[in-house]
MIVO-475739 format. One record per residue (C-alpha): residue number from 0; residue in one letter; x negated, y negated, z negated. Coordinates in steps of 0.001 Angstrom, whole numbers, always signed. Layout:
 pos code      c1      c2      c3
 NUM    A       X       Y       Z
...
//
This chain:
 pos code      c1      c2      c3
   0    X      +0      +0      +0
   1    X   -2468   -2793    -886
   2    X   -5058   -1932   +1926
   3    X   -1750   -2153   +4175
   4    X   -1082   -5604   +3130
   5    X   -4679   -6824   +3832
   6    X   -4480   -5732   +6529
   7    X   -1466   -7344   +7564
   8    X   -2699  -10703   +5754
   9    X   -6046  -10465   +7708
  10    X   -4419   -9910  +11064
  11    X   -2346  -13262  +10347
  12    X   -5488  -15074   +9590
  13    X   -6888  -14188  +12626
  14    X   -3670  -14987  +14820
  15    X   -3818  -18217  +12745
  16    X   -7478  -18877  +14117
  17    X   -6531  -18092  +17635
  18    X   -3343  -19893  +17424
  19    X   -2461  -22308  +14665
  20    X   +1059  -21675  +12995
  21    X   +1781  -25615  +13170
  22    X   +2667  -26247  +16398
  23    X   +1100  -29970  +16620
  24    X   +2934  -32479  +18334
  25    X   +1144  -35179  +20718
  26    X    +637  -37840  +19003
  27    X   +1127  -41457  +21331
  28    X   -1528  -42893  +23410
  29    X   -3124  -45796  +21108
  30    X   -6696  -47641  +20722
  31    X   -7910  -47665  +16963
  32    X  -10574  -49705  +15223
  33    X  -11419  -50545  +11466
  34    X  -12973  -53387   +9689
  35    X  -14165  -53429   +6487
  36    X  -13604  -55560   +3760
  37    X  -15985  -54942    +480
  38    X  -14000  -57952   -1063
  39    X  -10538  -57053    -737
  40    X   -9714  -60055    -730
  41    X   -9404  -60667   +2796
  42    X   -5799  -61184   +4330
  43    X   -4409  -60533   +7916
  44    X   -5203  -63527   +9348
  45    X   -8777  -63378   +8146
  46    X   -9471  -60204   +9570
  47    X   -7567  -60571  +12889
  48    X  -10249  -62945  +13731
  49    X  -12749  -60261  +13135
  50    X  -15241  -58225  +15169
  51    X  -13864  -54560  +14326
  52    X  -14955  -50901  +14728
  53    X  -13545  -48888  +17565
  54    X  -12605  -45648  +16694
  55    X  -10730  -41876  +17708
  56    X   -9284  -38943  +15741
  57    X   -8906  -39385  +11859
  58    X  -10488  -42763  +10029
  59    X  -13618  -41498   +7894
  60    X  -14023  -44418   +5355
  61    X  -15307  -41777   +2356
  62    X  -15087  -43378   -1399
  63    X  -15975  -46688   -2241
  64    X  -14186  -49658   -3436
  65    X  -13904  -51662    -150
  66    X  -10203  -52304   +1210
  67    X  -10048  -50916   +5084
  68    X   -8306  -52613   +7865
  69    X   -7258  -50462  +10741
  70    X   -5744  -51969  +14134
  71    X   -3602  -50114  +16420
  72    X   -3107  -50966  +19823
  73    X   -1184  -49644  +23066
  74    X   -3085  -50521  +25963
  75    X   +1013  -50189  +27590
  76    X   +4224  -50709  +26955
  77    X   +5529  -46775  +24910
  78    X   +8520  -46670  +26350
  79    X  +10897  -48527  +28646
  80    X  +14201  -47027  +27323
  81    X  +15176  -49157  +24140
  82    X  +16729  -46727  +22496
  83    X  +13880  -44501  +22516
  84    X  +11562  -46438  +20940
  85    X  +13931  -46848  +18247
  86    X  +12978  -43429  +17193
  87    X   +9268  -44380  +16955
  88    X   +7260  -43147  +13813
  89    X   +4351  -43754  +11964
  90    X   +2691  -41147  +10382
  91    X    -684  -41136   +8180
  92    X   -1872  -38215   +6183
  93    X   -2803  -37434   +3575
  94    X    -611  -38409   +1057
  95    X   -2733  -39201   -1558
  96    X   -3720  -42653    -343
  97    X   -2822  -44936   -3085
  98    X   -1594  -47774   -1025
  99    X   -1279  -48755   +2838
 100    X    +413  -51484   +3902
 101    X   +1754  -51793   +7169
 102    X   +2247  -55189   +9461
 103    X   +4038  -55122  +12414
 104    X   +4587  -58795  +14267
 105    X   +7889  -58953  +15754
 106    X  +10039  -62041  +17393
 107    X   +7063  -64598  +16154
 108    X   +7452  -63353  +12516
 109    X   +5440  -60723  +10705
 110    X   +6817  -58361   +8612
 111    X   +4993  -55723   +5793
 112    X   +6089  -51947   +4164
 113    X   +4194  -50331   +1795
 114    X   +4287  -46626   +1955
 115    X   +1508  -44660    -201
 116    X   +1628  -42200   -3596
 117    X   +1783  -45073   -6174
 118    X   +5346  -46060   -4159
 119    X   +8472  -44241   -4538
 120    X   +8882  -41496   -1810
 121    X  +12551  -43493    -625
 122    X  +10391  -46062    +679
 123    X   +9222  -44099   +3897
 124    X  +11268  -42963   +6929
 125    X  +12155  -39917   +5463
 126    X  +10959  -37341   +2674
 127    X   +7660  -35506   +4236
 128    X   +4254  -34152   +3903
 129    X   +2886  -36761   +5418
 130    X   +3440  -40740   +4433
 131    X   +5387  -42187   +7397
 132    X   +7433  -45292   +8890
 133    X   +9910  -46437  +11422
 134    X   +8290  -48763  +13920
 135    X  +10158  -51470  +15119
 136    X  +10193  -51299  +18913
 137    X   +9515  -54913  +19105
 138    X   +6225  -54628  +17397
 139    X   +5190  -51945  +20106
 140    X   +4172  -54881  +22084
 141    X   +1778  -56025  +19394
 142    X   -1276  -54761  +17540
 143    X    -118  -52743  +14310
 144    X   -2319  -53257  +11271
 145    X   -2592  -51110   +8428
 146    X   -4105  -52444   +5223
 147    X   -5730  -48737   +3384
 148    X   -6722  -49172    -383
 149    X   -7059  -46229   -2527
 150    X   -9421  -44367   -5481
 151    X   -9533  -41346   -3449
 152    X  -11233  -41294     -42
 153    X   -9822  -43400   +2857
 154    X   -9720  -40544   +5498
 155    X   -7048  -40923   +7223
 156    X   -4961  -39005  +10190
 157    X   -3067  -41942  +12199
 158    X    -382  -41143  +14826
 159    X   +2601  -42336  +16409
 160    X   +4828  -40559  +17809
 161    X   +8555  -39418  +18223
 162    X  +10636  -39356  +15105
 163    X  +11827  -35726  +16223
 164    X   +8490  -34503  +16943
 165    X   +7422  -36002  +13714
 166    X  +10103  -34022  +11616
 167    X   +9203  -30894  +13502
 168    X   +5666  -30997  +12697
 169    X   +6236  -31669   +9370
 170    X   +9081  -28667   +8813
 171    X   +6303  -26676  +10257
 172    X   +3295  -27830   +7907
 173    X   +5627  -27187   +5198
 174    X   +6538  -23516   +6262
 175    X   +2548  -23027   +6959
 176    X   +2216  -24106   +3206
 177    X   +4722  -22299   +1740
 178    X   +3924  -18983   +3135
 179    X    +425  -19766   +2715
 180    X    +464  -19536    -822
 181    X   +3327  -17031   -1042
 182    X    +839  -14557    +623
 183    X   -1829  -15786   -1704
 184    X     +70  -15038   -4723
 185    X   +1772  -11878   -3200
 186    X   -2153  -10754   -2962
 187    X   -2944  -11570   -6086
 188    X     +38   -9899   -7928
 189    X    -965   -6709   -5739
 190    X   -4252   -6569   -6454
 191    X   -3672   -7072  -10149
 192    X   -1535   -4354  -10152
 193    X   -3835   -2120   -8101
 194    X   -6843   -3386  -10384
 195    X   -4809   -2997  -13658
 196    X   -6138    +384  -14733
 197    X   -9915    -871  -14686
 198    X   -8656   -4408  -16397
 199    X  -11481   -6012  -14754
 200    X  -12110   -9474  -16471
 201    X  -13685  -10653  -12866
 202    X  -10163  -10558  -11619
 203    X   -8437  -11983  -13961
 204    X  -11244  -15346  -13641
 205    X  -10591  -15127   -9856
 206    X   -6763  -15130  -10136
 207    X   -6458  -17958  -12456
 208    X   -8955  -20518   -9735
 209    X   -7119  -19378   -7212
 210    X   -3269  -20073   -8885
 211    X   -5366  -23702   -9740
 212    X   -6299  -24052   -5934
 213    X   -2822  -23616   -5507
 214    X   -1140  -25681   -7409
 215    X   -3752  -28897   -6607
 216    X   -2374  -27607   -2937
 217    X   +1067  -27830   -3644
 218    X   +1004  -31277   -5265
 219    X   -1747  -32955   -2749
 220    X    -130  -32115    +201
 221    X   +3201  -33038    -716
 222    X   +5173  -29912   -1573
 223    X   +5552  -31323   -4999
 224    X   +6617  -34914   -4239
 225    X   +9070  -34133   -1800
 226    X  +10542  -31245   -4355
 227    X  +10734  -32713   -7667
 228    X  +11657  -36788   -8781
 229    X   +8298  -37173   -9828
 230    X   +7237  -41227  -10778
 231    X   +4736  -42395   -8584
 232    X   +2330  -43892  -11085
 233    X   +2158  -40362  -12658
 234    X   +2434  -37995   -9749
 235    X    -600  -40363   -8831
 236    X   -2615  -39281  -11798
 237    X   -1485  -35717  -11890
 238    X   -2999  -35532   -8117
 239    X   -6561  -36664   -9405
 240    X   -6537  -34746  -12298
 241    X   -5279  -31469  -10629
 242    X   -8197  -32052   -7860
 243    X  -11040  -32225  -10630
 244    X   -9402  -29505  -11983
 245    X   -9799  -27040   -9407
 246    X  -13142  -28288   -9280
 247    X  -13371  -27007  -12943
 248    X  -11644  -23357  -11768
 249    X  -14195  -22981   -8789
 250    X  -17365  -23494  -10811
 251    X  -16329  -20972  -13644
 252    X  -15106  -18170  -11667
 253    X  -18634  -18800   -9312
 254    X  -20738  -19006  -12909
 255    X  -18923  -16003  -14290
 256    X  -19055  -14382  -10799
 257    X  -23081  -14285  -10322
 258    X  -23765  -14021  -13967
 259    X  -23126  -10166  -13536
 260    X  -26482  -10179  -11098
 261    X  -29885  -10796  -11679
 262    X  -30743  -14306  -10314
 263    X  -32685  -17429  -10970
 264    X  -32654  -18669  -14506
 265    X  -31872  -22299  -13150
 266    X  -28256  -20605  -12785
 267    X  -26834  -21499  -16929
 268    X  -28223  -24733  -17049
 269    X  -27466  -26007  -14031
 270    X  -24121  -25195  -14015
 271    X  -23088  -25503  -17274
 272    X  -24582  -29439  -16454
 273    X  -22326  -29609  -13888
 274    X  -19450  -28148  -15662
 275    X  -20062  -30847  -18205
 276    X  -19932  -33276  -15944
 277    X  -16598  -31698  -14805
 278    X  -14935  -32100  -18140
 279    X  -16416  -35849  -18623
 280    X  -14770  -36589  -15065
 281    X  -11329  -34957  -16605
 282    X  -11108  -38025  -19303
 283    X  -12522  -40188  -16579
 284    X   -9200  -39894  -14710
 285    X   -7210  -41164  -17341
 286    X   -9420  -44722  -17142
 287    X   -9701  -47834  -15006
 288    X  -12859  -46132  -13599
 289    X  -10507  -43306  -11695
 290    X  -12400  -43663   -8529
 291    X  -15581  -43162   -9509
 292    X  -14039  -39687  -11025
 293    X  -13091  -38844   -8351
 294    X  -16097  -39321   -5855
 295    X  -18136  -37611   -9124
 296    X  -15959  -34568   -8288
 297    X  -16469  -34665   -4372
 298    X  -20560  -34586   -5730
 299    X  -20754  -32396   -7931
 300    X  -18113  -29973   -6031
 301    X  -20684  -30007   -3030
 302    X  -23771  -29792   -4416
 303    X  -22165  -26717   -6175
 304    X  -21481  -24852   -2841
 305    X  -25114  -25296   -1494
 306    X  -26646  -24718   -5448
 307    X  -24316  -21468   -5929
 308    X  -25408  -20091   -2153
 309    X  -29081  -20992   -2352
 310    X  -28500  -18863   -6047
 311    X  -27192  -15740   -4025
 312    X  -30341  -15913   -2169
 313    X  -32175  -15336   -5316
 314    X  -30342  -12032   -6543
 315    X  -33006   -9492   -7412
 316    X  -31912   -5623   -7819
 317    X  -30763   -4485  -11506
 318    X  -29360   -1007  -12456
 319    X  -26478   -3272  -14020
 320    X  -25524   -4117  -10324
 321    X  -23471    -812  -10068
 322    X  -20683   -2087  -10671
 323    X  -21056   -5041   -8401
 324    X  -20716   -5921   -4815
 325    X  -23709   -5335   -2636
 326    X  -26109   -8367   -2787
 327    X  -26479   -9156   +1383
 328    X  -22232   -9232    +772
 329    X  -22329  -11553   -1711
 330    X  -24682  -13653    +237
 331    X  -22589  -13439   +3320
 332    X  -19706  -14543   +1258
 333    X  -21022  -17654     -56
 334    X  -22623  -18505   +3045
 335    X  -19288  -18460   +4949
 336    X  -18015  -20368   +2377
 337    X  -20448  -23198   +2431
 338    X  -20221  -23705   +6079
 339    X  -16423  -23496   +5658
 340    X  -16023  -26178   +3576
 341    X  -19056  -28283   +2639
 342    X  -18577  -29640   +6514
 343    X  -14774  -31438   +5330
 344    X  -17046  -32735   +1874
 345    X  -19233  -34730   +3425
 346    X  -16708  -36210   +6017
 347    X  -15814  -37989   +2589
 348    X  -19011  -39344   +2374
 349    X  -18718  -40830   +6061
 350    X  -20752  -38108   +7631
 351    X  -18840  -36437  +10739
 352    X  -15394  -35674  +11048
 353    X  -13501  -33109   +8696
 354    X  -11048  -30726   +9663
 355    X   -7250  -30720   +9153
 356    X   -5811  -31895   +5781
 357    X   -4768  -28510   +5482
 358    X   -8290  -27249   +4883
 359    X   -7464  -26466   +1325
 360    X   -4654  -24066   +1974
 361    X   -7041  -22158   +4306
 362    X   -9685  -22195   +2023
 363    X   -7349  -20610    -687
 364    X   -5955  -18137   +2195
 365    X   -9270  -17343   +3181
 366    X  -11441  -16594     -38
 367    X   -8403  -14848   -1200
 368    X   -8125  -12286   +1330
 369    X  -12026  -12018   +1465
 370    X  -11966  -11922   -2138
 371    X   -9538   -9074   -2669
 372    X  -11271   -6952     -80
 373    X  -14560   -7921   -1739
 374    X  -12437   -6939   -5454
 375    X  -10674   -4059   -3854
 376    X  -14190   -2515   -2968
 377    X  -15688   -3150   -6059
 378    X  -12095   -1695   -8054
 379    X  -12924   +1119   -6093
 380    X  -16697   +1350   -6669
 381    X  -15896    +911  -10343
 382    X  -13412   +3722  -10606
 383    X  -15905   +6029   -9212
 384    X  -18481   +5528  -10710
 385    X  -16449   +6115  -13874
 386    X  -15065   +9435  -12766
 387    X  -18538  +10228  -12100
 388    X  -19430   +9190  -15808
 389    X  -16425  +10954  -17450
 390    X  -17368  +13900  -15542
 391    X  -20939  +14002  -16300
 392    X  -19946  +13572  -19885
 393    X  -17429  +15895  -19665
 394    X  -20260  +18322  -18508
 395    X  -22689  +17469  -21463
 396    X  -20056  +17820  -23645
 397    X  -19700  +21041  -22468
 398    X  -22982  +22048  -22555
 399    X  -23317  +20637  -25866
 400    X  -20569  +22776  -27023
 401    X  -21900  +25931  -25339
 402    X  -25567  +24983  -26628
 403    X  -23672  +25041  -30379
 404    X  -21679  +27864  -29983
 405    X  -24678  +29576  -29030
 406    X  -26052  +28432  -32519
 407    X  -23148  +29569  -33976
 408    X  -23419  +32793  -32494
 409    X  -27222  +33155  -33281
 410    X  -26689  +31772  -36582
 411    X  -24288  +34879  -37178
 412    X  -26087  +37214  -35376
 413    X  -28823  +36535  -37982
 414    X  -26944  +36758  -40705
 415    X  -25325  +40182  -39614
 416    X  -28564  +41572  -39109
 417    X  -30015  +40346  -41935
 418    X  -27271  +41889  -43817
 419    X  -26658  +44908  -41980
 420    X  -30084  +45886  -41456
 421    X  -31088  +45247  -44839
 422    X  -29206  +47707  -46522
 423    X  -30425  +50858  -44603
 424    X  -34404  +49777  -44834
 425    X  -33309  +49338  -48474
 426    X  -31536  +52991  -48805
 427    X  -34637  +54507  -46801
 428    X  -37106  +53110  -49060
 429    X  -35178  +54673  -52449
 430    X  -34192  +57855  -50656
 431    X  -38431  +58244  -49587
 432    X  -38990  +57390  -52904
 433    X  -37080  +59452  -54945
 434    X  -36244  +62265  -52227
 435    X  -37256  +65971  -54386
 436    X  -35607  +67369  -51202
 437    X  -36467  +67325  -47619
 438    X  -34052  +67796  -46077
 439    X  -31387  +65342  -47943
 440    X  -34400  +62703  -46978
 441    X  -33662  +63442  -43235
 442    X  -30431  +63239  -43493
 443    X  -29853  +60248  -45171
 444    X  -33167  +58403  -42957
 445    X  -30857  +59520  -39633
 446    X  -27608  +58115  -40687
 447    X  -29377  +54995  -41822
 448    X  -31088  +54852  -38516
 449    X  -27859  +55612  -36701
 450    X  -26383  +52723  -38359
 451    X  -29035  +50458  -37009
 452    X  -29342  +51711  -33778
 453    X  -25383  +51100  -33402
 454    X  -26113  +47234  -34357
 455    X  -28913  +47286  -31993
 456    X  -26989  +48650  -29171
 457    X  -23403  +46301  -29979
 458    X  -25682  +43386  -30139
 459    X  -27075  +44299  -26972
 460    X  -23992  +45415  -25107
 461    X  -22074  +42036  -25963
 462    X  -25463  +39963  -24508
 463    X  -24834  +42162  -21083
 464    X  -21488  +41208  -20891
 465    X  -21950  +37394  -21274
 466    X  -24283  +38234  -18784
 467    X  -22696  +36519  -15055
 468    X  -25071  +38798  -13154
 469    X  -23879  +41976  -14901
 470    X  -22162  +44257  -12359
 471    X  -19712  +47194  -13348
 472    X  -20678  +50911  -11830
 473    X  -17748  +53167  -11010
 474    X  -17844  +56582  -10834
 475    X  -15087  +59724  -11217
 476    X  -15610  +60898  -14813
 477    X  -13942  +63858  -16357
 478    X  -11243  +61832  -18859
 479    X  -10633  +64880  -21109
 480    X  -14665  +65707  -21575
 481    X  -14724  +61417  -22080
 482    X  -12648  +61243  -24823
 483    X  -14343  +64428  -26386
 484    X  -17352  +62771  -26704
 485    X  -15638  +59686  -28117
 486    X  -14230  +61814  -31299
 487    X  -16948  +63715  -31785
 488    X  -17746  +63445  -35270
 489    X  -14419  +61887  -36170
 490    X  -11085  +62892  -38159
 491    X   -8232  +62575  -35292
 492    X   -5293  +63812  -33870
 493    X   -5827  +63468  -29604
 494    X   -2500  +63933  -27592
 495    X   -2674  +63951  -23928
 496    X    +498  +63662  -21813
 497    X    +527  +66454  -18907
 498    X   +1156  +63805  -16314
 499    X   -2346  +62150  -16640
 500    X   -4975  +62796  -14331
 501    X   -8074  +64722  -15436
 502    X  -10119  +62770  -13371
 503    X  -10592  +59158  -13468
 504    X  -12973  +56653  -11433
 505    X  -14260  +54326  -13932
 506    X  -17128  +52573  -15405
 507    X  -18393  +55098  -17458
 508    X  -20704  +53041  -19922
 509    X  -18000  +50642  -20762
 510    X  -14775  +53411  -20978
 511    X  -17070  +54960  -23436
 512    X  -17693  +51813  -25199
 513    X  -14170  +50866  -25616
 514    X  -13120  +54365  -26731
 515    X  -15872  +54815  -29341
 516    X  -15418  +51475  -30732
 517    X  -11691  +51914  -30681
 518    X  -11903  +55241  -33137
 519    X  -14757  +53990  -34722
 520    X  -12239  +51382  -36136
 521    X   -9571  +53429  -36761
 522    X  -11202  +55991  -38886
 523    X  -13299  +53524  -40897
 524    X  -10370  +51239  -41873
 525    X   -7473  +53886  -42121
 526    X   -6030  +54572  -45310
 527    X   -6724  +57239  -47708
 528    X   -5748  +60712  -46740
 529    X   -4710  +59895  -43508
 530    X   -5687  +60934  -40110
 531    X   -5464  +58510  -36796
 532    X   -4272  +59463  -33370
 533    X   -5158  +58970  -29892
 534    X   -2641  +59321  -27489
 535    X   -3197  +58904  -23772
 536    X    -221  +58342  -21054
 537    X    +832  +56708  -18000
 538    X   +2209  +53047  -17757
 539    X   +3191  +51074  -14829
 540    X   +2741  +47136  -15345
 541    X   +3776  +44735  -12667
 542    X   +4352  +47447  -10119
 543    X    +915  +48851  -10917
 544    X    +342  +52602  -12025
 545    X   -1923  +52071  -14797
 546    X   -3526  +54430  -17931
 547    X   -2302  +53379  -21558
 548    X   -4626  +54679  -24459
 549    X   -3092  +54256  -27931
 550    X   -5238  +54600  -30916
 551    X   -3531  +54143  -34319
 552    X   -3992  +54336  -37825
 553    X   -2092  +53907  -41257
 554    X   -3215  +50955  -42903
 555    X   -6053  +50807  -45485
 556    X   -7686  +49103  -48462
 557    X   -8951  +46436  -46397
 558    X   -5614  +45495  -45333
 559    X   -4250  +43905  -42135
 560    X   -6325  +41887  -39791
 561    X   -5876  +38061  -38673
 562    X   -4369  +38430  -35181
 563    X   -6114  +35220  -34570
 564    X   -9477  +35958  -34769
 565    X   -9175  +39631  -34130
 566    X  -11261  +40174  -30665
 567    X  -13875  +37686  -31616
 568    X  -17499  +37928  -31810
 569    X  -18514  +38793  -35232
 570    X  -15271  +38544  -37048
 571    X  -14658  +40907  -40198
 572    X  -11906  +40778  -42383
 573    X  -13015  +39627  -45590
 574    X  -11921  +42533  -47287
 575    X  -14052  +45042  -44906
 576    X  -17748  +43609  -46119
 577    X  -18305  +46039  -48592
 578    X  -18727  +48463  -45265
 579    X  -21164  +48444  -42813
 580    X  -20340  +47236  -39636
 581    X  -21218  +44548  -36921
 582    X  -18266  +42580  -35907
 583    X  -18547  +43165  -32882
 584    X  -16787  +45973  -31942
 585    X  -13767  +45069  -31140
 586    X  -14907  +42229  -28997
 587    X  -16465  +44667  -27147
 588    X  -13538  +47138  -26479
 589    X  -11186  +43684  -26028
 590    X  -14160  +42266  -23003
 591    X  -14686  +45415  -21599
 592    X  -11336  +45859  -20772
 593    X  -11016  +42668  -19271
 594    X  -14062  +43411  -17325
 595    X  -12197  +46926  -15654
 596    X   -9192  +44774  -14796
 597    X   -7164  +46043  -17744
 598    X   -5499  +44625  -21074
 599    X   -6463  +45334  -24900
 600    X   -3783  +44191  -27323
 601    X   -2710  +44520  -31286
 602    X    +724  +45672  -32013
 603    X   +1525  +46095  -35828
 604    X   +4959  +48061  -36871
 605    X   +4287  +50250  -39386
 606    X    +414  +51368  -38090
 607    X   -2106  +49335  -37148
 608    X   -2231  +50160  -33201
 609    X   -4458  +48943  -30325
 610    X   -2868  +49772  -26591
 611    X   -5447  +49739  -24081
 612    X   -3908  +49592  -20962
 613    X   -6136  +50271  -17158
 614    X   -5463  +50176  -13799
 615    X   -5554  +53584  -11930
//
């Protein structure tokens, strides 16, 4: 959705580029010259005697506190129908000249309008974005002075032409405007909502200069004054103040901006100088000394687009930058930026012409799209790098809790052995040094050495099957002669249903395992008197023909065990210490079943049973 939309807003930049939305009007054939009066004290009939200042396109007079004269002249007569030139207009942008007076000489006598922001909007033609008059068609005959004063600078856009070409330009400008910053803020909403998850603080800087560029938009071109009954005198002041203020917005988001790279340490106190300046220039416009405020902020706002480009140039890499935009992009953007708009700045100085008044509303279209992309890209850089960090922690986490498990299990594989072991060396020392017979000796040496070599080979059978690599070995084994084996030695009752095979292909080293283990259990934990039993059958288990191997046993001293830790690695009841005994026995049975593809599971009723169930 968002990279749809930029999409969409980049294509209309471009179609704006190759053909403007405002459809301009042609403005009348006139001559144009300027005089200058440092004074401003001068009146019209001082100055028409004057050598003036020819001049074409838009009057750049930059700051100062001289009063400008402009003449306007048809070199013929507009119009021959009457009625036509009754629907002459004058138009001058933009809006935020403070005062121009107008005099147009007609039947011998010479009459004035004012029309500028410090005059109520009723006093011009009609309500526009531009500040505009009726011309009488009399005075078409005669030069047409304008008398310019104003704290801002007096560039000025200065056209006549017809009243309904006038209006139509101006509907248009508006519309331009208006869906200007509509698709502005539309961007901004949908990038904060795309960008929400990673809360970047960048954004939220970016969003609030750009909502600042927009409103110092919306009131200097003229969406404001024509929308709202605003007084002149203040709507005056709120213009200058709102224009330093986006000054204010541009320098913070830029200082908070290239603060996340390396670059030159001139950056802080440089800016932060100019910021101050900034602020002082905010009281400023509340003072008699309003114009020099204003051509401050006009400074200080372009030696802030070279000083924060020729800063870009200095970015050196940093393993902090990860998070960040490429460095040759950041350049690029700055240096589009300065040749975007540093060109208008100095037209206010009196150097060259600027563009449209509408450069701001580009500007504010433009950075934002470029902006966004640039944000978008970095949201996304962001986000990966962070799933790449929550996954690589996720994986030393997970090593770390493998790496102390395997503590834990070494931990208790000590103490087993230590405990386990230690009480047959013990028993063979007394039994060599007391034995008066031989033979009781052996015998009591081999069971002690049976017990160990059990540990030994449990400890060694649960490493192999931890073991990824280790690979089971099938073979057809005689089941009967199996399970023979596996009660050798033991007290049990064996039943074995007729239907079972005799022969069964299998993993013979781990079907012994889990058998031995499984009576091993059962006849040291069942209770007194009592004998287990084996049964063996057939069971089918989601359509699968399958051997089930029962072993049983009445419960003993040692009681029940915790079906919770039943199948784990070293678990004994804590009851069952007083016997010898690993733990690990039933974790065996329980893995190598899973290891043939089969199920071993704990039923209680009135026996203690374990159901081993495998696939035939």
């Amino acid at each position: 959705m968002v990279r749809f939309w930029l999409i969409v807003s980049w294509a209309f930049l471009v179609c704006g580029f190759i053909q403007p939305l405002p459809i301009h009007a042609s403005p009348l054939e006139i001559e144009k010259a300027y005089f200058e009066d440092p004074t401003g004290t001068l009146g019209l009939p001082d100055v028409a005697t004057k050598s003036l200042t020819p001049f074409s396109g838009r009057l750049e007079a930059g700051f100062g506190s001289s009063v400008y004269w402009v003449r306007l002249m048809t070199p013929k007569p507009l119009y021959q129908d009457h009625d036509r030139r009754h629907t002459l207009i004058l138009r001058v942008l933009p809006i935020f000249i403070d005062e121009i007076t107008v005099f147009q000489t007609c039947d011998g006598k010479t009459n004035n309008q004012h029309i500028g922001d410090q005059y109520p909007i009723a006093d011009q033609a009609y309500p526009a974005l531009s500040l505009n008059l009726f011309l009488e068609p009399c005075a078409l005959t005669q030069p047409i002075w304008l008398r310019i004063k104003s704290t801002s600078a007096r560039n000025a856009d200065i056209e006549i032409m017809p009243v309904d070409e006038a209006i139509q330009l101006d509907f248009q400008r508006f519309m331009f405007i208006i869906l200007g910053a509509s698709i502005v803020l539309f961007l901004l909403l949908l990038i904060a909502i795309y960008d929400s998850p990673s809360k970047d603080p960048l954004l939220l800087v970016f969003a609030l200069q750009q909502v600042t560029l927009l409103v110092v938009i919306l009131i200097n071109t003229g969406v404001v004054r024509i929308s709202f009954d605003i007084q002149p005198a203040f709507y005056d002041r709120m213009s200058s103040f709102a224009t330093v203020l986006v000054e204010m917005a541009l320098l913070g988001f830029n200082i908070f901006f290239l603060s996340h790279y390396r670059v030159s340490k001139l950056l802080k106190p440089v800016t932060y100088s100019m910021m101050a300046l900034t602020i002082f220039n905010l009281v400023l416009v509340f003072t008699p000394w309003r114009g020099t405020a204003m051509f401050l902020n006009v400074v200080i706002l372009s030696i802030s687009i070279v000083f924060f480009f020729l800063m870009t140039l200095t970015i050196r890499k940093s393993s902090s930058e990860n998070y960040l935009l490429p460095p040759k992009l950041v350049v690029l953007y700055f240096g589009i930026i300065t040749a975007f708009i540093l060109p208008p700045l100095l037209s206010f100085f009196g150097f060259g012409q600027s563009f449209a008044p509408d450069i701001a509303t580009a500007y504010a279209f433009f950075t934002t799209l470029v902006m966004s992309s640039m944000l978008i890209t970095r949201a996304r850089r962001r986000a990966q790098l962070s799933e790449r960090e929550r996954l690589e922690m996720a994986v030393d986490l997970q090593k770390m809790k493998q790496e102390q498990k395997f503590r834990d299990q070494q931990e208790q594989l000590f103490t087993m052995l230590v405990h386990e072991v230690k009480t047959p060396i013990a028993a063979l020392k007394i039994a060599m040094s007391n034995a008066t017979n031989l033979d009781v000796m052996r015998e009591k040496a081999a069971r002690h050495l049976d017990t160990v070599t059990t540990i030994i080979n449990h400890c060694n059978q649960a490493y192999r099957l931890e073991d990824p690599a280790f690979e089971i070995s099938s073979f057809r084994v005689n089941l009967s002669k199996m399970l023979e084996k596996a009660i050798a030695d033991h007290d049990i009752d064996i039943r074995i249903e007729p239907a079972v095979p005799d022969d069964l292909e299998i993993d013979p080293q781990l079907f012994q395992a889990i058998a031995s283990n499984l009576i091993d259990n059962a006849t040291r934990y069942k209770a007194v008197g009592t004998v287990p039993q084996l049964i063996v059958g057939l069971e089918r288990r989601a359509g699968r023909s399958g051997l089930l191997i029962e072993v049983n046993n009445d419960v003993g001293v040692v009681g029940l065990p915790d079906e919770r830790q039943l199948f784990r690695k070293y678990y004994r009841s804590s009851n069952a210490h007083h016997t010898s005994g690993s733990g690990l026995g039933l974790f065996l049975a329980h893995a190598s079943a899973a290891r043939l593809g089969g199920e071993l599971t704990y039923i209680y009723d009135d026996k203690i049973r374990f159901r081993l169930w495998l696939p035939l």
